[in-house]
C-alpha positions as CSV (number, residue, x, y, z in Angstrom):
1,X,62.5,41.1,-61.8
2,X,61.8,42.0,-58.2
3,X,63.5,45.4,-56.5
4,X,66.1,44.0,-54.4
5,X,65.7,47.1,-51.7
6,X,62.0,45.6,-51.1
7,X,62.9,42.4,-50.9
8,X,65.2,43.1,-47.7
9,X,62.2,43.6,-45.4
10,X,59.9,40.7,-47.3
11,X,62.8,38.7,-45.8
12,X,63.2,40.5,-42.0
13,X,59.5,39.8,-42.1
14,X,59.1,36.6,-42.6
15,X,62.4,35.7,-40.1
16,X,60.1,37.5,-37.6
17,X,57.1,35.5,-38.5
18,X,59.1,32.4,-37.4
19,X,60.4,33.8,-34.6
20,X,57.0,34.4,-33.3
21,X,55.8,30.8,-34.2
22,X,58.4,29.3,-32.7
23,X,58.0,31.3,-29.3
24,X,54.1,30.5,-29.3
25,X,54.8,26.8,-30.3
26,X,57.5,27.0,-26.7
27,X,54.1,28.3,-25.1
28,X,52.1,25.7,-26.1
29,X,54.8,23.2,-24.9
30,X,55.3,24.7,-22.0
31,X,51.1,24.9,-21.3
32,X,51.1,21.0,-22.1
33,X,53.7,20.0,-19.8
34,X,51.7,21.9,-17.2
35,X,48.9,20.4,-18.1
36,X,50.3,16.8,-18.1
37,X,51.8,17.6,-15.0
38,X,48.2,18.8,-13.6
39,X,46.7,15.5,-14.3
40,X,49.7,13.5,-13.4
41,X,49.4,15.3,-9.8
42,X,45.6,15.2,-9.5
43,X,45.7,11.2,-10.6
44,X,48.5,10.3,-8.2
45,X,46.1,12.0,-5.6
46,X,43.0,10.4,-6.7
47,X,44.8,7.1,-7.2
48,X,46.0,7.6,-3.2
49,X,42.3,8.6,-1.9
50,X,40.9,5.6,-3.9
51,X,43.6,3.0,-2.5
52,X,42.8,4.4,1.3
53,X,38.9,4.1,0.8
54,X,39.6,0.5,-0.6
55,X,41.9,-0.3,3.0
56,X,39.4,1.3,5.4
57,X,37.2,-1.3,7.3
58,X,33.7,-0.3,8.2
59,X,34.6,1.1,11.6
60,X,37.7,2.9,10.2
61,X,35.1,4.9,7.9
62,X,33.1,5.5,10.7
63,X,36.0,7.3,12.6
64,X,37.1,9.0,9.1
65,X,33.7,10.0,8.6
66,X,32.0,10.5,11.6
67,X,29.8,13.7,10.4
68,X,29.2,12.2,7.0
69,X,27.6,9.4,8.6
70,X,25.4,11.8,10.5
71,X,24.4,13.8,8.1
72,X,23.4,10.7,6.3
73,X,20.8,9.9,9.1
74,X,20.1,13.9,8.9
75,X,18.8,13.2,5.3
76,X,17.0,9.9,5.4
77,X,14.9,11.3,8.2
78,X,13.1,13.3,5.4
79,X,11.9,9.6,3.8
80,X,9.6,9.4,7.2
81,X,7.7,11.9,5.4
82,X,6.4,10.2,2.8
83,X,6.3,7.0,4.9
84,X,4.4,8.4,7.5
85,X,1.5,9.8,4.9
86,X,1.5,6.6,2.8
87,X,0.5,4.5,6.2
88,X,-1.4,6.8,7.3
89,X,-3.6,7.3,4.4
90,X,-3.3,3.4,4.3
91,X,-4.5,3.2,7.9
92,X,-6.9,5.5,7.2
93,X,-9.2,3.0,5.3
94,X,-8.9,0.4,8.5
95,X,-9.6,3.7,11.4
96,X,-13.2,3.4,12.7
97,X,-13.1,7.2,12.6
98,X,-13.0,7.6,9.0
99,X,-14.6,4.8,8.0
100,X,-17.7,6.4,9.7
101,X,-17.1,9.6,8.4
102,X,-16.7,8.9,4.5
103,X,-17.1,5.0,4.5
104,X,-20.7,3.1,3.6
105,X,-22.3,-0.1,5.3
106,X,-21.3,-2.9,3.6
107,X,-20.9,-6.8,5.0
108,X,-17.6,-7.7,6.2
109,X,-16.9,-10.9,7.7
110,X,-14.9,-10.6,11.0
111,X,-14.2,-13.5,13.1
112,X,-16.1,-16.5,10.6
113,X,-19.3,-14.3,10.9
114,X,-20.7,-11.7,8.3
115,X,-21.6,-8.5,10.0
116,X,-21.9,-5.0,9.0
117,X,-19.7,-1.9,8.9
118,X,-18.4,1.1,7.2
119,X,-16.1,0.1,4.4
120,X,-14.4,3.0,3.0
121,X,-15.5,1.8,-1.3
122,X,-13.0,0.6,-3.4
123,X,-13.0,3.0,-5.8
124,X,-12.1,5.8,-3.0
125,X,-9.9,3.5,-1.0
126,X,-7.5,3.1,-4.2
127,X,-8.0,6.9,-5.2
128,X,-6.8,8.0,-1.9
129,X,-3.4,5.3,-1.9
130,X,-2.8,6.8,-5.5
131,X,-3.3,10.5,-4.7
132,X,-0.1,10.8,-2.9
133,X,2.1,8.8,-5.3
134,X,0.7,10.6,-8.5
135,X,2.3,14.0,-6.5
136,X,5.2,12.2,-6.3
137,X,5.5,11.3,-10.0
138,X,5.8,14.8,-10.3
139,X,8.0,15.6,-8.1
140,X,10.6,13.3,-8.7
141,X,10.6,14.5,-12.6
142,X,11.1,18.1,-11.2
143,X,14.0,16.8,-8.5
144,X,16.3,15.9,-11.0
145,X,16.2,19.4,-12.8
146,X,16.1,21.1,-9.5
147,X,19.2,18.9,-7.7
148,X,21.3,19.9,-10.8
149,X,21.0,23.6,-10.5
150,X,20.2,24.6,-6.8
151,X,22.1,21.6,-5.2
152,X,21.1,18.7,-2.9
153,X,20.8,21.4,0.4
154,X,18.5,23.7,-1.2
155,X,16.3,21.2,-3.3
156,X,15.5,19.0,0.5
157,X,14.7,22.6,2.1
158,X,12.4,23.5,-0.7
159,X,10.5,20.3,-0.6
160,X,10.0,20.8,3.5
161,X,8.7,24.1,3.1
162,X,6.5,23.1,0.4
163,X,5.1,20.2,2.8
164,X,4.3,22.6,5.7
165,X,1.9,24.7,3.5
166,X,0.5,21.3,1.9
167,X,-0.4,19.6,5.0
168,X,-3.0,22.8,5.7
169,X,-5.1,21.5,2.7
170,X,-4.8,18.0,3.8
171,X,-6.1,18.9,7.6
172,X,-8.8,21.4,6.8
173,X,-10.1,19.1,3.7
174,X,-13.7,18.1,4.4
175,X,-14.6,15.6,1.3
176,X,-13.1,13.0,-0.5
177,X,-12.2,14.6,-3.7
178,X,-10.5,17.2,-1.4
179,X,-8.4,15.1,0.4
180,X,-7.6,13.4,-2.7
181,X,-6.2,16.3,-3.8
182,X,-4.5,17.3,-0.8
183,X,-2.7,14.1,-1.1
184,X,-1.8,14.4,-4.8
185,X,-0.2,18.4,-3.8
186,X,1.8,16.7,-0.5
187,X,3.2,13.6,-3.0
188,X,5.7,16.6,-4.8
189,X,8.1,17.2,-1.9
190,X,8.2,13.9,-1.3
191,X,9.0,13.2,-4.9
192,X,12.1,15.5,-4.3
193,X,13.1,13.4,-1.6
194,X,12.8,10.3,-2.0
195,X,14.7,11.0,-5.5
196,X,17.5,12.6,-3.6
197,X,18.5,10.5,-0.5
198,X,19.3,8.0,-1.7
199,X,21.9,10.1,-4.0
200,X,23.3,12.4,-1.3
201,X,23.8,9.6,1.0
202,X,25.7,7.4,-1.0
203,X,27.6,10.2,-2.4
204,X,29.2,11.8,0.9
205,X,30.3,8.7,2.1
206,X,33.3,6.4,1.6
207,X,32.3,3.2,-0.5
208,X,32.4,1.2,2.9
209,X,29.5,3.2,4.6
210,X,27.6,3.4,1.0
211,X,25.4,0.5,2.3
212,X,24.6,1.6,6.0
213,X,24.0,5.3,4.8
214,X,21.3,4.3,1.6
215,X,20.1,1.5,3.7
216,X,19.3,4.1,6.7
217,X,16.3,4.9,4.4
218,X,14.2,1.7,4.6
219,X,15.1,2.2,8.3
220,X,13.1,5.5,8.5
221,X,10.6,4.4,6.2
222,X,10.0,1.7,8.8
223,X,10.4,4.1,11.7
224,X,7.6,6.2,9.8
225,X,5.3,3.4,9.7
226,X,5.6,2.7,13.6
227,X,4.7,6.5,14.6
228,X,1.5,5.6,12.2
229,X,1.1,2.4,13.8
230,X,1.3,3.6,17.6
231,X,-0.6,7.0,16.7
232,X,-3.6,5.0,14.9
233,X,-3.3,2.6,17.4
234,X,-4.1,4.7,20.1
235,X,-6.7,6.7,18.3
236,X,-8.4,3.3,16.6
237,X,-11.7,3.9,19.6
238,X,-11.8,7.7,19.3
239,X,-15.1,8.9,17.4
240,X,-15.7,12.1,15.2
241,X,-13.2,14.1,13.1
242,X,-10.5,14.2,16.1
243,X,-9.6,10.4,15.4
244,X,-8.4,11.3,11.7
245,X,-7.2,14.8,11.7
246,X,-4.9,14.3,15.1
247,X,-2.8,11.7,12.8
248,X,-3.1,14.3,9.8
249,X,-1.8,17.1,12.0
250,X,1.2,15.4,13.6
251,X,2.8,15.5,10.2
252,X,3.9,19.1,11.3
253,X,6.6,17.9,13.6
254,X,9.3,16.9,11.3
255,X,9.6,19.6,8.0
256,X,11.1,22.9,10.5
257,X,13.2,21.2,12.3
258,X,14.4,19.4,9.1
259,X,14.8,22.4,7.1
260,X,17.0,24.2,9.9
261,X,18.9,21.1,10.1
262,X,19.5,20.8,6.3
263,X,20.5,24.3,6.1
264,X,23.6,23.2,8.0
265,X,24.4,20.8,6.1
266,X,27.5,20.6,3.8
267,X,26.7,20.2,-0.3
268,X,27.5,16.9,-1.6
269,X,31.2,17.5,-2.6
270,X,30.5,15.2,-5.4
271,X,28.0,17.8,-6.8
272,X,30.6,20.8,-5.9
273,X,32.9,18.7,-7.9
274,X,30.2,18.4,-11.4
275,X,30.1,22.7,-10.7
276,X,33.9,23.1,-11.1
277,X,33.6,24.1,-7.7
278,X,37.3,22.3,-6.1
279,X,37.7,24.6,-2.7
280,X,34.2,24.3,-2.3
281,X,34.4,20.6,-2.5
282,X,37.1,20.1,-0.4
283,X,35.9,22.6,2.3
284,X,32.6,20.0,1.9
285,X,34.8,17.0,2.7
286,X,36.7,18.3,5.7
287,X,33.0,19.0,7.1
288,X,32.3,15.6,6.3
289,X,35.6,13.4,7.9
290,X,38.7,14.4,10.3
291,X,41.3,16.3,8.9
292,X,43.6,14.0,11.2
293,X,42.3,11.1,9.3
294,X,41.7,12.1,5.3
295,X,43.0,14.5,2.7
296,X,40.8,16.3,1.4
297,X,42.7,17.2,-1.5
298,X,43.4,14.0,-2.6
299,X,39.3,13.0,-1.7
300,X,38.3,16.4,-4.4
301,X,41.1,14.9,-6.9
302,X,39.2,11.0,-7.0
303,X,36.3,12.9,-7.7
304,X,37.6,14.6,-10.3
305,X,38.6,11.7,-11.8
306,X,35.5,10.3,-12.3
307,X,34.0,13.2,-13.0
308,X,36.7,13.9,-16.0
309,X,36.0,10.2,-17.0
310,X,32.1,11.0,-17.6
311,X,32.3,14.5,-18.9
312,X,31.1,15.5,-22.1
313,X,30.0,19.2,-23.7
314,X,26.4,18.9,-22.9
315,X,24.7,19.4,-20.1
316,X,23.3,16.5,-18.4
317,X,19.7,15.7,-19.8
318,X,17.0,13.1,-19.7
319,X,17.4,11.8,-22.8
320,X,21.0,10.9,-21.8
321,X,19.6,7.6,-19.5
322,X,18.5,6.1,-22.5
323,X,21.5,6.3,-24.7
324,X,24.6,3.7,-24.3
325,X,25.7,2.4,-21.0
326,X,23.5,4.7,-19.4
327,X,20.2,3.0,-21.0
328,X,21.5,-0.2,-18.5
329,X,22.0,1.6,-15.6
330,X,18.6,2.9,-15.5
331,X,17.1,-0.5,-16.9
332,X,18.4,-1.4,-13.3
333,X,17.5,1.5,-10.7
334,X,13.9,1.5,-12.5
335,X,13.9,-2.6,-12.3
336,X,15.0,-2.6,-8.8
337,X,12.5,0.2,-7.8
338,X,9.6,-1.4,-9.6
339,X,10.3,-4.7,-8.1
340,X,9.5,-3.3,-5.1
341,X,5.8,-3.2,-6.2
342,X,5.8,-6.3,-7.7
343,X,7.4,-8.8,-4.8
344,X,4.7,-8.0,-2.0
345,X,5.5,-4.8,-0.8
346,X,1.9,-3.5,-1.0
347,X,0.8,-6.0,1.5
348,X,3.5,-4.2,4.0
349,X,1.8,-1.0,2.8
350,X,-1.6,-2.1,3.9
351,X,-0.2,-4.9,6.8
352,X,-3.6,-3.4,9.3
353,X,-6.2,-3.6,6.4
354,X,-4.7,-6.9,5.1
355,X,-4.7,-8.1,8.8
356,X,-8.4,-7.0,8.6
357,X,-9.1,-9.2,5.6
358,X,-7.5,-11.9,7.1
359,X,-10.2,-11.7,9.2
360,X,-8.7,-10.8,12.7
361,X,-10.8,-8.3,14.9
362,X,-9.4,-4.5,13.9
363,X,-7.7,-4.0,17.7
364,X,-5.7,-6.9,16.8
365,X,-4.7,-5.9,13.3
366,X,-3.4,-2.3,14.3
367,X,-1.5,-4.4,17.0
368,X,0.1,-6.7,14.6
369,X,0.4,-3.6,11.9
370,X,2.4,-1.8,14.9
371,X,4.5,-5.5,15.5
372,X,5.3,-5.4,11.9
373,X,6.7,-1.8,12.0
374,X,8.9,-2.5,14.7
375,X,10.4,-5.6,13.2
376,X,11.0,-4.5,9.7
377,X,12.8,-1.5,11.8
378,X,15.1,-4.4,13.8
379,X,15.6,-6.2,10.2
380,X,17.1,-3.3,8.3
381,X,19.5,-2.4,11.1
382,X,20.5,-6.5,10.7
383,X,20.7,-6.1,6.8
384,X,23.7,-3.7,7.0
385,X,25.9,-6.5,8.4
386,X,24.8,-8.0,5.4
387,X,24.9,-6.2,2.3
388,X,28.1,-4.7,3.4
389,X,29.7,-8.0,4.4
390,X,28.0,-10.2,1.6
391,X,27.3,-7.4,-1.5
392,X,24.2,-6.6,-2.9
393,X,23.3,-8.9,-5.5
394,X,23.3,-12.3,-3.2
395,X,21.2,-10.6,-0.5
396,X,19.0,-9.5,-3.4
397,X,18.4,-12.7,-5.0
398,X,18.0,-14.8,-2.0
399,X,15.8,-12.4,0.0
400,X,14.1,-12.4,-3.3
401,X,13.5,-16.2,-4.0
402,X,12.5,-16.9,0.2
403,X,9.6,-13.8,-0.3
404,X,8.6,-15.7,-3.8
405,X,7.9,-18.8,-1.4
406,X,6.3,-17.5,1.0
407,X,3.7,-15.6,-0.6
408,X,2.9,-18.7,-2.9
409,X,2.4,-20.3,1.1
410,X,0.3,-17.4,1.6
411,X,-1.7,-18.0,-1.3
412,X,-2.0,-21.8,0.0
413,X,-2.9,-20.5,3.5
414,X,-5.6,-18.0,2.0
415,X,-7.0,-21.1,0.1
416,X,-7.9,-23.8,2.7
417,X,-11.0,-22.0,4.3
418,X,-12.1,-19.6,6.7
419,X,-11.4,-20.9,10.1
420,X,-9.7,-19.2,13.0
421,X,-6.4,-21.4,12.3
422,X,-6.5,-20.6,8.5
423,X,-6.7,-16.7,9.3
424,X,-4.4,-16.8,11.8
425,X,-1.6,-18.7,9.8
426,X,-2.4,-16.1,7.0
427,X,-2.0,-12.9,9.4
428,X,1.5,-14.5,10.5
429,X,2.5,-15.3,7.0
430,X,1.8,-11.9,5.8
431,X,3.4,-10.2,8.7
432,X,6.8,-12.7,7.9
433,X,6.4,-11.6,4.3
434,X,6.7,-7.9,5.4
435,X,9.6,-8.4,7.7
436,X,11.6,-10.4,5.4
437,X,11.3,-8.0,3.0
438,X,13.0,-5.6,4.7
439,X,16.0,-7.9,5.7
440,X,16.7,-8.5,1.9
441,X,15.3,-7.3,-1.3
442,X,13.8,-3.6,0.1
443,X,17.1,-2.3,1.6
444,X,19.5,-4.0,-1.0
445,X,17.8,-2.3,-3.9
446,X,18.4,0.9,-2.0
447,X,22.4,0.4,-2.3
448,X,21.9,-0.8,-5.8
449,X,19.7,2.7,-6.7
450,X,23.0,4.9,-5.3
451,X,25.6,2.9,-6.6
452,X,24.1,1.9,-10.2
453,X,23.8,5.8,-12.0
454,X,26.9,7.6,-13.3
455,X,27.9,10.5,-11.3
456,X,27.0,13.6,-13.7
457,X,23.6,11.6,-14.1
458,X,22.7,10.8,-10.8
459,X,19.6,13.2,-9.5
460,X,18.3,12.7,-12.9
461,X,18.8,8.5,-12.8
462,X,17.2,8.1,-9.4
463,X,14.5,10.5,-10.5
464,X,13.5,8.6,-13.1
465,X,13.7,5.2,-11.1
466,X,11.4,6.4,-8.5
467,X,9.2,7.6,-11.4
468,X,9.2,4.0,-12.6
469,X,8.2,2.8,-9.1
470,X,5.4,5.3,-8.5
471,X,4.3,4.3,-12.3
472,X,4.2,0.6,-11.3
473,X,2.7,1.3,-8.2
474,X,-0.4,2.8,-9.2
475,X,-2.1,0.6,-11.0
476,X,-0.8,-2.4,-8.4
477,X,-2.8,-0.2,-5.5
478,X,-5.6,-0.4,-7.7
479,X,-5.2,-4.1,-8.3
480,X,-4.5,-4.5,-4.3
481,X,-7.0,-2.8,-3.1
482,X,-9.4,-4.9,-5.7
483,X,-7.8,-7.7,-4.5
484,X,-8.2,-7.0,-0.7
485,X,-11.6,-4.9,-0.4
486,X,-15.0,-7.0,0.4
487,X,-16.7,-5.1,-2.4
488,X,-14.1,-6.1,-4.8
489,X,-12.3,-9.6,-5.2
490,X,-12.2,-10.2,-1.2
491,X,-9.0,-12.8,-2.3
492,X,-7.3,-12.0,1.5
493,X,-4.6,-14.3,1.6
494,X,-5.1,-15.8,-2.1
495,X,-3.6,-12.6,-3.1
496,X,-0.4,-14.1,-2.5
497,X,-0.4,-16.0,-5.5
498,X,-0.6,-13.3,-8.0
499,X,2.7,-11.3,-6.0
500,X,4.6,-14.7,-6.2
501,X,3.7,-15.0,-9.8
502,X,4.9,-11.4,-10.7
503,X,7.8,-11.6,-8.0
504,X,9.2,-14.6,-9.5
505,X,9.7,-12.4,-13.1
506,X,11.6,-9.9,-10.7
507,X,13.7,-12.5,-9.2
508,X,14.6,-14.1,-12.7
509,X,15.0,-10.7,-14.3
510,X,17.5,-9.8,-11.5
511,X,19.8,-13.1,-11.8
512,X,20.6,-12.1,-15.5
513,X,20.9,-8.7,-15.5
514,X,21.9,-6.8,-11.9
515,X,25.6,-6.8,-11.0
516,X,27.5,-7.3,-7.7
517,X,28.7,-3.4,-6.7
518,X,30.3,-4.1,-3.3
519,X,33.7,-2.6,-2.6
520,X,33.8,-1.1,-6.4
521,X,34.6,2.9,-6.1
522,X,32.7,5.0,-8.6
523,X,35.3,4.6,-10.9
524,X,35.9,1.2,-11.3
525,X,31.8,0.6,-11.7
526,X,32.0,3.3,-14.7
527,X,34.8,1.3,-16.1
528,X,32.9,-2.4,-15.8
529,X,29.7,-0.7,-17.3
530,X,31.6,0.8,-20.3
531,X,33.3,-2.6,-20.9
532,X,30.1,-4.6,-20.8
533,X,31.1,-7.0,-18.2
534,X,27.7,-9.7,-17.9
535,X,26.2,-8.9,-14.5
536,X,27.2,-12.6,-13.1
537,X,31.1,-11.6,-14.1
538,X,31.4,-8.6,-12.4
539,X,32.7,-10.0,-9.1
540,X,35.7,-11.8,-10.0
541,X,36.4,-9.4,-13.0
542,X,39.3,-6.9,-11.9
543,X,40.2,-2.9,-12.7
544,X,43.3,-1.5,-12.8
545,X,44.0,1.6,-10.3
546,X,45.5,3.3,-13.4
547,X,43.0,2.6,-15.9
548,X,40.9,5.5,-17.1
549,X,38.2,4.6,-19.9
């Protein structure tokens, strides 16, 4: 039998024991409601900032906006980097100068008669188009690692000041295999941004600008191609090394100025959001928009929304983009990137040395390669009215079936003889091929790449697309330079028929499987994704403001 005197404190200790479980278990109430209450607030918010995104027109996000829309242009002025080198090194091939430094006498046919000049050989011509994009490869598997730790600002100012030493090495090289390498060590920064801007821009802007602001990019790429075009232009006539490394050393212009700029800029409050970082996120958006006109609490609170919605323990990794829903998402941002090799892009790329093959005389061709430039610039500016007025994925499958005919008609116009007539129709239907590929398909895809990837994935989605693109692009240089060159297939215009044949898989590959994303907030494209909605359903297919999945 137990002592009675020690089982009076067995007993005041176990009355304390549930005193103290039930005060913790008030705690833990009390910490829930809080909680609840937390999320109640911050989803109110988010649902408030989502509705007032949804009501803005275009010019009403302008005026919100005003600074995220320059910053935008800020950031896709880095893209004429890479633009400006890949036409240069394109022109390159086509400027008398070089050709007569590293080029051999071969016969070319100009004007219905077979004459000789240099011809820079194939093998080195496609080398040298290559160099720059196997860089690239790199650095856009190092930009999405990179963007995740350092941030969007920091990544852009690394890659500028990476370019300024590079370019020495491309200006001082004095052989081939030099410059090929020169190339290959200026393709990494431009890796880095090409697999950022597109990100950044569509990320600190309100879903009506996200088409102007990615789209700004084929703009610049354009704008790059002009400065090559009027530069090479001018210098088409001058002889020894100052007719190449001129071109080469005007490339120093743009990183400084850049980098200071970028320095300025604010973070992508998006990314602030990923860190945990909410002041710093809203401070980002105030920067961004008018106080007068948003709240840049209830902005923060949307994204942490979506950011809640896609969080999980790990940190985001490669491996990640090929698991679930995000296996589609970057099925599409490495379909719609590799398209762009595959529906006649290349003959864009190489419009002067095509122009050339087409057999019209080389002052003519720089001309038209310079007419080109300007016009693709005119049509992007017009393909904002309609992506953001239309969508994406109507503008993408129509511009995509019209290039599809016309490069089977350029294959027709390559076929019917060499005549003056013949090589002038297939000089105009290349150059329409070029400029209606910049109206549609080309700045289309570049909404679809920053809209497509989930938000805690993003640097590493479009990394990985641009990867695909430069991995699909390689060996088509090869084959277009084969194609093209008079010591390889010498095809000319004929070439269109193997573009139509392969764009023509793109266009039927992007009727069943890319969605319509216009007007759909982050959230609501996380939620269609996750419920599987086919691609041709996602238009009249609706989302609840309070749903959360």
């Amino acid at each position: 039998m137990s002592d009675p005197v020690d089982a009076e404190p067995h007993g005041d200790d176990t009355q304390v024991e549930v005193e103290a479980k039930a005060a913790v278990s008030q705690v833990d109430h009390a910490y829930d409601l809080d909680v609840k209450a937390e999320v109640a607030d911050y989803k109110a918010d988010a649902i408030a900032a989502e509705d007032a995104e949804h009501n803005m027109t275009v010019l009403e996000a302008v005026r919100a906006y005003p600074m995220a829309s320059f910053w935008a242009f800020v950031i896709s002025f880095t893209i004429i980097m890479e633009s400006y080198d890949v036409f240069l090194i394109n022109s390159f091939v086509a400027l008398k100068s070089f050709k007569a430094q590293y080029g051999v006498l071969s016969n070319v046919l100009v004007n219905g008669k077979m004459t000789q000049e240099y011809v820079i050989v194939t093998k080195w011509q496609s080398a040298l188009q290559v160099s720059g994009q196997l860089g690239a490869l790199i650095g856009v598997f190092l930009a999405g690692p990179l963007t995740s730790r350092i941030g969007y600002r920091y990544a852009f100012i690394t890659g500028l000041m990476l370019l300024n030493v590079f370019i020495f090495s491309f200006y001082f090289a004095e052989s081939m295999p030099v410059i090929f390498v020169a190339q290959l060590l200026e393709g990494i920064p431009w890796g880095i941004f090409i697999a950022n801007a597109p990100a950044y821009c569509s990320e600190i802007v309100p879903i009506k600008l996200r088409a102007p602001a990615t789209q700004m990019l084929q703009m610049f790429w354009a704008i790059g191609s002009i400065i090559v075009g009027a530069v090479c232009y001018v210098y088409e006539n001058v002889d020894g090394p100052h007719g190449y490394k001129i071109p080469i050393a005007l490339q120093w212009i743009f990183p400084t100025p850049l980098a200071i700029l970028i320095f300025c800029a604010p973070e992508s409050p998006w990314w602030l959001v990923r860190k945990g970082r909410l002041e710093a996120a809203a401070k980002s958006v105030e920067r961004l928009g008018r106080r007068s006109r948003l709240n840049s609490s209830e902005t923060v609170a949307m994204m942490r929304r979506v950011v809640e919605m896609e969080k999980t323990e790990k940190e985001p990794s490669i491996v990640e983009l090929f698991k679930g829903t995000d296996l589609y998402r970057t099925l599409i941002v490495c379909g719609v990137y590799a398209a762009q090799n595959l529906t006649g892009n290349l003959i864009a790329n190489q419009a002067v040395y095509f122009f050339q093959q087409a057999g019209v005389s080389d002052k003519l061709a720089f001309a038209l390669g310079l007419i080109t430039s300007a016009l693709q610039m005119i049509f992007v500016m017009l393909s904002w009215i309609l992506t953001t007025y239309f969508g994406r994925r109507d503008i993408y499958l129509w511009g995509s079936l019209v290039n599809t005919v016309l490069l089977v008609a350029l294959g027709v116009a390559g076929s019917v003889g060499t005549s003056a007539a013949s090589n002038y129709a297939t000089a105009s239907l290349g150059l329409i091929i070029s400029v209606l590929f910049t109206l549609g398909p080309a700045p289309a895809s570049w909404v679809i790449i920053g809209e497509t990837s989930a938000i805690r994935l993003r640097p590493l989605t479009t990394g990985m697309g641009r990867a695909s693109y430069y991995i699909v692009e390689i060996p088509c240089i090869f084959l277009g330079s084969y194609m093209l060159n008079p010591t390889g297939g010498h095809l000319a215009g004929k070439c269109g028929y193997v573009w139509g044949a392969t764009g023509l898989v793109c266009l039927v590959t992007a009727y069943f499987f890319l969605p319509e994303m216009k007007g759909r907030s982050y959230r609501e494209i996380d939620i269609l994704f996750n419920r599987h909605v086919p691609a041709r359903k996602w238009k009249e297919t609706e989302v609840d403001v309070q749903d959360d999945e």
